[in-house]
C-alpha positions in Angstrom: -79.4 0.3 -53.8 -75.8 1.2 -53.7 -76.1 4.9 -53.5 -78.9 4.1 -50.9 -76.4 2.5 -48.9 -73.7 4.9 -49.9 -75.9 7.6 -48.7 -77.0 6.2 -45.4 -73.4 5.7 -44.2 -72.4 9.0 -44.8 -75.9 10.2 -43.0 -75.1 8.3 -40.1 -71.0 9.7 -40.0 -72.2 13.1 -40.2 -74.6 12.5 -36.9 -72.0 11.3 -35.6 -72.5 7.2 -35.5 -69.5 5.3 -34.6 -67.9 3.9 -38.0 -68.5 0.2 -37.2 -72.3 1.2 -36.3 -72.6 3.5 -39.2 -71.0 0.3 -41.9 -73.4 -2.5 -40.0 -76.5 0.0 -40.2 -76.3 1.3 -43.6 -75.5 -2.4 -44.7 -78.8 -3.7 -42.9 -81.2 -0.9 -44.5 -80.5 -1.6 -47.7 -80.4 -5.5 -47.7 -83.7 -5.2 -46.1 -85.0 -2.6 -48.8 -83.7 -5.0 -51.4 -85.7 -8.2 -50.3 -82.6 -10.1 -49.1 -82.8 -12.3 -45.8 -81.4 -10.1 -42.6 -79.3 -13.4 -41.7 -77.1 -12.5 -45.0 -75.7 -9.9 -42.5 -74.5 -12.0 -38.9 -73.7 -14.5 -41.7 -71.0 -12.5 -43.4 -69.9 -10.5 -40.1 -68.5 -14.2 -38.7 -66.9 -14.9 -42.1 -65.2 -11.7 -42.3 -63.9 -12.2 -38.6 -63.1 -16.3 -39.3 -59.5 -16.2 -40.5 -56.8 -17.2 -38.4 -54.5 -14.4 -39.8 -56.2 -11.6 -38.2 -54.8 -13.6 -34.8 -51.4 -12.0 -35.5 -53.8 -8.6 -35.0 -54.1 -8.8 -30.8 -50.9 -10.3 -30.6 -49.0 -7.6 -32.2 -51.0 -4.9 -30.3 -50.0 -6.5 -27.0 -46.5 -6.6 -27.9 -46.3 -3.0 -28.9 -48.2 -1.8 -25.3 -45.5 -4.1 -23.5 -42.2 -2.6 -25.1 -43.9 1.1 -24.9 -44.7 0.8 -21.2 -41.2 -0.6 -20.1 -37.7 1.3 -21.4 -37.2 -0.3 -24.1 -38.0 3.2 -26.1 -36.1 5.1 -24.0 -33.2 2.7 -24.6 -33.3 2.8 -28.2 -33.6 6.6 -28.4 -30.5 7.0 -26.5 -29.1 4.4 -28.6 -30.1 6.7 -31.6 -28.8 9.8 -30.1 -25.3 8.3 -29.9 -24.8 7.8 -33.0 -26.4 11.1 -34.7 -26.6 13.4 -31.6 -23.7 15.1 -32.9 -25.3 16.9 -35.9 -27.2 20.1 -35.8 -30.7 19.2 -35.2 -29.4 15.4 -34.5 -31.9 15.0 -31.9 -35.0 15.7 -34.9 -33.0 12.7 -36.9 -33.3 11.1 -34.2 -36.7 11.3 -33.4 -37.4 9.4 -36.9 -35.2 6.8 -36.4 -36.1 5.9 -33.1 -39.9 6.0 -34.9 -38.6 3.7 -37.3 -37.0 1.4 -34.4 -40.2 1.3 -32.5 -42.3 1.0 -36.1 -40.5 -2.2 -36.4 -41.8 -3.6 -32.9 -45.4 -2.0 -32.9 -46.8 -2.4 -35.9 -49.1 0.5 -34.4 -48.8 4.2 -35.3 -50.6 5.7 -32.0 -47.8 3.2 -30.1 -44.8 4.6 -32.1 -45.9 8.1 -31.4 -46.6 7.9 -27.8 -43.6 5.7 -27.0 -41.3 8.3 -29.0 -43.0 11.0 -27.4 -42.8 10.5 -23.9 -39.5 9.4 -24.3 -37.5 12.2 -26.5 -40.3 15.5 -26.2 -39.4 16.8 -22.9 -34.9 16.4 -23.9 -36.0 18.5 -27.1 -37.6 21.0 -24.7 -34.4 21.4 -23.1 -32.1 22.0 -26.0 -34.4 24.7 -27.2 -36.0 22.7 -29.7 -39.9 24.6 -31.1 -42.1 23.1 -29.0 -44.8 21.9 -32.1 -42.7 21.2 -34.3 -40.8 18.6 -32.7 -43.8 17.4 -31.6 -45.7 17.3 -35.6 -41.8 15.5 -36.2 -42.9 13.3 -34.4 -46.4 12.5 -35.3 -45.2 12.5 -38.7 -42.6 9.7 -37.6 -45.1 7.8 -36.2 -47.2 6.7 -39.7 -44.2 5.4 -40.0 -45.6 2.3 -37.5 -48.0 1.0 -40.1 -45.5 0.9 -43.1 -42.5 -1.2 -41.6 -44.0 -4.2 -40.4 -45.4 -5.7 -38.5 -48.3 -3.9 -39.5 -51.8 -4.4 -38.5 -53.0 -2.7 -41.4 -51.2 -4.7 -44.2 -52.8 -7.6 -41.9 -56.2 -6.4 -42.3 -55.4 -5.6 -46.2 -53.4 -9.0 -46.9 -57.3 -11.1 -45.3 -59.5 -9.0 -47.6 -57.6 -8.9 -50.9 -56.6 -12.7 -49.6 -52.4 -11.9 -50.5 -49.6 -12.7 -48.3 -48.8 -11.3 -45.2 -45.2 -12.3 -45.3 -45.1 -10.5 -49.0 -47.1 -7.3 -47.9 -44.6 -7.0 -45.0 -41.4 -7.1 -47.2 -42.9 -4.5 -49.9 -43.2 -2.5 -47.0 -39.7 -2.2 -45.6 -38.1 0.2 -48.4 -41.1 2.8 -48.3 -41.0 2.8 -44.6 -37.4 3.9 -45.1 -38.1 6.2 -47.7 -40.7 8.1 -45.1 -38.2 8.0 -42.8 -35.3 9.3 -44.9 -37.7 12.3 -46.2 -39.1 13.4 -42.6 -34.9 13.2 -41.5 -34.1 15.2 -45.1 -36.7 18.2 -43.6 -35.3 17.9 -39.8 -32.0 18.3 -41.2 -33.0 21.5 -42.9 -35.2 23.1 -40.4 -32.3 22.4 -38.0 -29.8 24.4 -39.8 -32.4 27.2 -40.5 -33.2 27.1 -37.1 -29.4 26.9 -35.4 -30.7 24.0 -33.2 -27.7 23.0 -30.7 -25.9 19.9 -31.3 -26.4 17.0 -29.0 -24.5 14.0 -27.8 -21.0 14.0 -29.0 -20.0 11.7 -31.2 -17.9 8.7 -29.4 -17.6 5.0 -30.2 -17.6 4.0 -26.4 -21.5 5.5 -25.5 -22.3 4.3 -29.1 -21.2 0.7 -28.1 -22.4 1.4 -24.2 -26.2 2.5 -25.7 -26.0 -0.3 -28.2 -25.4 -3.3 -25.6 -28.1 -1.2 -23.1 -31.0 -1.5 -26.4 -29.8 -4.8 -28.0 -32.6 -6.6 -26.1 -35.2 -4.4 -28.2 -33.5 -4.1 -30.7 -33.0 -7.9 -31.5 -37.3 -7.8 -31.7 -37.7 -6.8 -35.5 -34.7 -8.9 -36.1 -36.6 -12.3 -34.6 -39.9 -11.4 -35.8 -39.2 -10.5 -39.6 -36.0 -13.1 -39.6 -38.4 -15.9 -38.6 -41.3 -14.7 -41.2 -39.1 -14.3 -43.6 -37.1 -17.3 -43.0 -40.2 -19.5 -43.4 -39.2 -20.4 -39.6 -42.8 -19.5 -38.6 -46.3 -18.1 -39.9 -46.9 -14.2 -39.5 -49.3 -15.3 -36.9 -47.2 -17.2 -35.3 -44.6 -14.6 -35.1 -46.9 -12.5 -33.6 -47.4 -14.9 -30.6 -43.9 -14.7 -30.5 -42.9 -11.1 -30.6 -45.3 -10.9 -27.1 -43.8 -14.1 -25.8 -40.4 -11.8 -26.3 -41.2 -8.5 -24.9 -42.6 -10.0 -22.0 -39.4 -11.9 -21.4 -37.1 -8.6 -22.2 -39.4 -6.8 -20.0 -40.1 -9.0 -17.3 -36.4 -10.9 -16.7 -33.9 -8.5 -18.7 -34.5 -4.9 -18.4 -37.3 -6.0 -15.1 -39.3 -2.5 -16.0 -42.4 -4.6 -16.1 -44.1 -6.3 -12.8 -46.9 -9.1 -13.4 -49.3 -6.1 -11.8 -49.1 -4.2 -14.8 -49.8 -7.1 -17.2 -53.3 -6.9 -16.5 -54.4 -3.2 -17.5 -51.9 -4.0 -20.8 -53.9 -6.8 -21.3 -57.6 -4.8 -21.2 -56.2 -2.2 -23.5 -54.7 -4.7 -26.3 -58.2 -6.2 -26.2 -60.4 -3.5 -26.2 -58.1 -2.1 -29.5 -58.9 -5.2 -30.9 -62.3 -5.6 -30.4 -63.1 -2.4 -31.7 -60.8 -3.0 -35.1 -62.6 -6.4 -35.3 -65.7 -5.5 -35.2 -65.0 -3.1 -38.1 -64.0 -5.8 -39.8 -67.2 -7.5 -39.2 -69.6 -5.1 -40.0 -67.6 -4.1 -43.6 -67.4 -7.6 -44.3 -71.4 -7.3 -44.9 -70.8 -3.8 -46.4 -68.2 -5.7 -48.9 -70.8 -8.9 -49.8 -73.6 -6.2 -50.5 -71.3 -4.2 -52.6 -70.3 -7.9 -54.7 -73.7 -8.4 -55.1 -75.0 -4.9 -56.7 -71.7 -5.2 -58.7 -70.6 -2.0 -57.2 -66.7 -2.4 -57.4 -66.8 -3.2 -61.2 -69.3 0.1 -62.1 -66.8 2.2 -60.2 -63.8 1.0 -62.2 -65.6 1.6 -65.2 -67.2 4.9 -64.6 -63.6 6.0 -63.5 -62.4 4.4 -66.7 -64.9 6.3 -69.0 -63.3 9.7 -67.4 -59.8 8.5 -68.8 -58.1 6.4 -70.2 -54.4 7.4 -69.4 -53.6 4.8 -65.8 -51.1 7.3 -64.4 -54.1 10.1 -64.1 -56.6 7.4 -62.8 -54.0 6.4 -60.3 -53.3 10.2 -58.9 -57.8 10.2 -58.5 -57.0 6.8 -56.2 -55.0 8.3 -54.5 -56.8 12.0 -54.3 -59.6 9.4 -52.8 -57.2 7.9 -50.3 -55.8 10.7 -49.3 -59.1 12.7 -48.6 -60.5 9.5 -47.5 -57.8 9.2 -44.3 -59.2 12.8 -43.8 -62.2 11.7 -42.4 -62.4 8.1 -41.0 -59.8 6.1 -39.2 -57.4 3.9 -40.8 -58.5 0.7 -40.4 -62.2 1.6 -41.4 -60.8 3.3 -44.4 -58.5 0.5 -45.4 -61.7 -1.8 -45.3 -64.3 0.1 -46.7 -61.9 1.1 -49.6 -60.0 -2.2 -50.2 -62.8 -4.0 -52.2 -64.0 -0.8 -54.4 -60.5 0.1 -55.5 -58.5 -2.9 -55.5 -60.3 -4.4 -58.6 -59.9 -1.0 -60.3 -56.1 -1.2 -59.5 -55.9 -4.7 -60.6 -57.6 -3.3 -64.4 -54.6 -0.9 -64.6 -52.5 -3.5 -64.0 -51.4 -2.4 -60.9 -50.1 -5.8 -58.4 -52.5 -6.3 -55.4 -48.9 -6.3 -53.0 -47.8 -3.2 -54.6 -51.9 -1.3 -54.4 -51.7 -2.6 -51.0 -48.6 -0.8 -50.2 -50.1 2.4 -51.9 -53.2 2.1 -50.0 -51.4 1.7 -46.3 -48.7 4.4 -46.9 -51.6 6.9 -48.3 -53.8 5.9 -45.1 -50.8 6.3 -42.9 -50.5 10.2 -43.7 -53.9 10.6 -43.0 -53.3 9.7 -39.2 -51.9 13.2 -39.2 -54.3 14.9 -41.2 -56.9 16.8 -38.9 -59.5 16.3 -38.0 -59.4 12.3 -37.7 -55.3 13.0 -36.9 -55.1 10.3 -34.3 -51.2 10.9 -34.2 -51.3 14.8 -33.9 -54.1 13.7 -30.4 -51.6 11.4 -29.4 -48.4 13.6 -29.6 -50.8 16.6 -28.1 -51.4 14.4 -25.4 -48.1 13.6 -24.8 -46.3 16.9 -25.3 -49.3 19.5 -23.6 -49.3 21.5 -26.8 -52.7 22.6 -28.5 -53.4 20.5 -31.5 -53.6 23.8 -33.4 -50.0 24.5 -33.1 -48.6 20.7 -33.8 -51.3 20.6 -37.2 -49.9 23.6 -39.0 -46.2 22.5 -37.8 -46.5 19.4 -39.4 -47.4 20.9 -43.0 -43.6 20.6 -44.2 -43.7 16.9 -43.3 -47.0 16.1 -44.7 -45.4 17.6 -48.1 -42.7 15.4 -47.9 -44.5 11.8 -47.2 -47.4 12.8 -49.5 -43.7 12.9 -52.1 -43.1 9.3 -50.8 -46.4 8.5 -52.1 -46.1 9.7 -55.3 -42.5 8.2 -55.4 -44.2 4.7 -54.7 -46.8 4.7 -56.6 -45.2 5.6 -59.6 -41.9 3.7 -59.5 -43.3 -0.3 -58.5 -39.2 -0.9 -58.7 -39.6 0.2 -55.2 -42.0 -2.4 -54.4 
């Protein structure tokens, strides 16, 4: 029954089936095949959907369309170039670190990249910058969004392997920085190969003139992890917050937001969402149906029986991840794979908060990983240039994150 199933979903991704669809479908075939009551399915959807966790999911999505349609990115980029503008190729370093900036208030990688984008693409144009690369830099910077929290990923993650949020979030803080420091280490280089000009010179005043113009957005992260962290309020409730925040920055500080635009913001956060949760839903299902065939445990002995050495069974999990984020989105991966590798983790004696970390950060690079690449689309989009051009650009940065993964698999000190 398993490889029935197994083999339906991949029948119906090939035609082309929507993943949510494709999970639900291939779920209901073979339950029905096996003699189990169709109402097992609607039954588990709601269940997988019932957790009051996943609010933080909308909430967080809402905040990152707020701060990305107002200035607050263009205000932290500047920010950014104050203070390493000065460097050959300062404006690359300072594409990362205003992704990290904006990673921190997202929680969304397709946000981070198209706030970034918009914001620093056309000044890299004018300083004679390459066109695709800075635009792959980038992308690249943007996976970033799911690894610093808030993350909607480590969300989903943290309500199917039933961990903490809070704890997911703080794991995820040093290999977000890592990612960043790598994709800087590889600017830094290409800049010099490349004689890119120098930017902004270096000057305390616009460093302290840039810094009081993005304190507002920069103060977001700092309210949204200090109060998780703090045990001041939930995750969830800190998601509530952080939109409660950016509407105030954007409505009554920076005033780059009218009530008129609410409304479209509004459509868009919960359209996002309903797709993601009803991927949830349907591999909720896919996930009971697996448990019951005993799926999980006959992987993670099969796997076993190849080896018995945990650091080559770790580099296959993450061969699968990897080639996984290939080929379906993130969250869909993330669900689908979360309940058939996790307990094999857990055998090696991996922690749940550390596999989850694993898990996002491998998932992340495949947002930029052709041909489901959603940041390489959303930086094409952005900058005009063929997705050709910015997918072999962004090879040198691809090596260097699929490095951070390695680094943080292997070394759980990081964790």
């Amino acid at each position: 029954m398993s490889l029935l199933l197994f083999g339906l979903f991949l029948l119906f991704v090939v035609i082309g089936v929507p993943i949510a669809i494709a999970i639900g479908a291939s779920t209901l075939a073979a339950i029905h095949l096996a003699g189990v009551p169709h109402i097992v399915v609607p039954q588990q959807m709601f269940s997988g959907i019932n957790s009051f966790a996943l609010v933080a999911i909308p909430m967080f999505i809402l905040a990152g369309d707020i701060m990305a349609k107002g200035q607050v990115s263009e205000r932290i980029v500047a920010f950014a170039d104050a203070i390493f503008g000065f460097l050959r190729g300062g404006l690359s370093i300072v594409a990362v670190m205003a992704g990290m900036f904006f990673a921190a208030i997202s929680g969304s990688s397709a946000a981070t990249t198209a706030a970034v984008g918009s914001s620093l693409v056309p000044e890299l144009r004018r300083k004679g910058y390459e066109p695709a690369s800075a635009a792959s830099l980038i992308a690249a910077s943007g996976t970033i969004g799911v690894v610093i929290p808030p993350s909607v990923p480590m969300i989903i993650y943290a309500v199917i392997a039933q961990e903490s949020i809070s704890q997911l979030f703080l794991a995820g803080i040093l290999p977000g920085i890592f990612m960043g420091g790598a994709l800087m280490m590889i600017a830094v280089v290409q800049g010099y190969r490349r004689a890119y000009p120098r930017g902004t010179a270096f000057s305390p005043i616009v460093i302290w003139r840039t810094f009081r113009s993005a304190f507002w957005g920069l103060m977001t992260p700092v309210i949204i992890l200090g109060g998780i962290f703090s045990g001041i309020f939930t995750p969830s409730e800190a998601a509530v917050m952080a939109v409660n925040y950016a509407l105030f920055v954007s409505l009554f500080i920076y005033r780059d937001l009218r009530l008129r635009d609410l409304y479209p913001l509004l459509i868009r956060a919960a359209v996002t969402t309903a797709v993601i949760m009803f991927v949830i839903a349907a591999s909720a299902a896919l996930s009971w149906a697996l448990s019951r065939w005993q799926v999980p445990g006959q992987i993670a002995q099969t796997v076993l029986g190849w080896s018995s050495d945990p650091y080559m069974v770790l580099l296959l999990i993450l061969g699968l991840i990897l080639l996984t984020g290939v080929f379906i989105e993130t969250a869909s991966a993330l669900i689908i794979l979360t309940p058939i590798l996790l307990p094999l983790a857990l055998q090696l004696g991996i922690d749940a908060v550390h596999f989850g970390i694993i898990i996002v950060v491998g998932l992340a690079i495949g947002m930029i990983t052709p041909p489901v690449a959603i940041n390489l689309y959303v930086a094409s989009s952005v900058t005009g240039i063929g997705l050709e051009r910015i997918a072999w650009a962004v090879l040198p940065y691809l090596a260097a994150l699929i490095g951070v993964l390695l680094l943080v698999a292997y070394v759980p000190l990081i964790i």
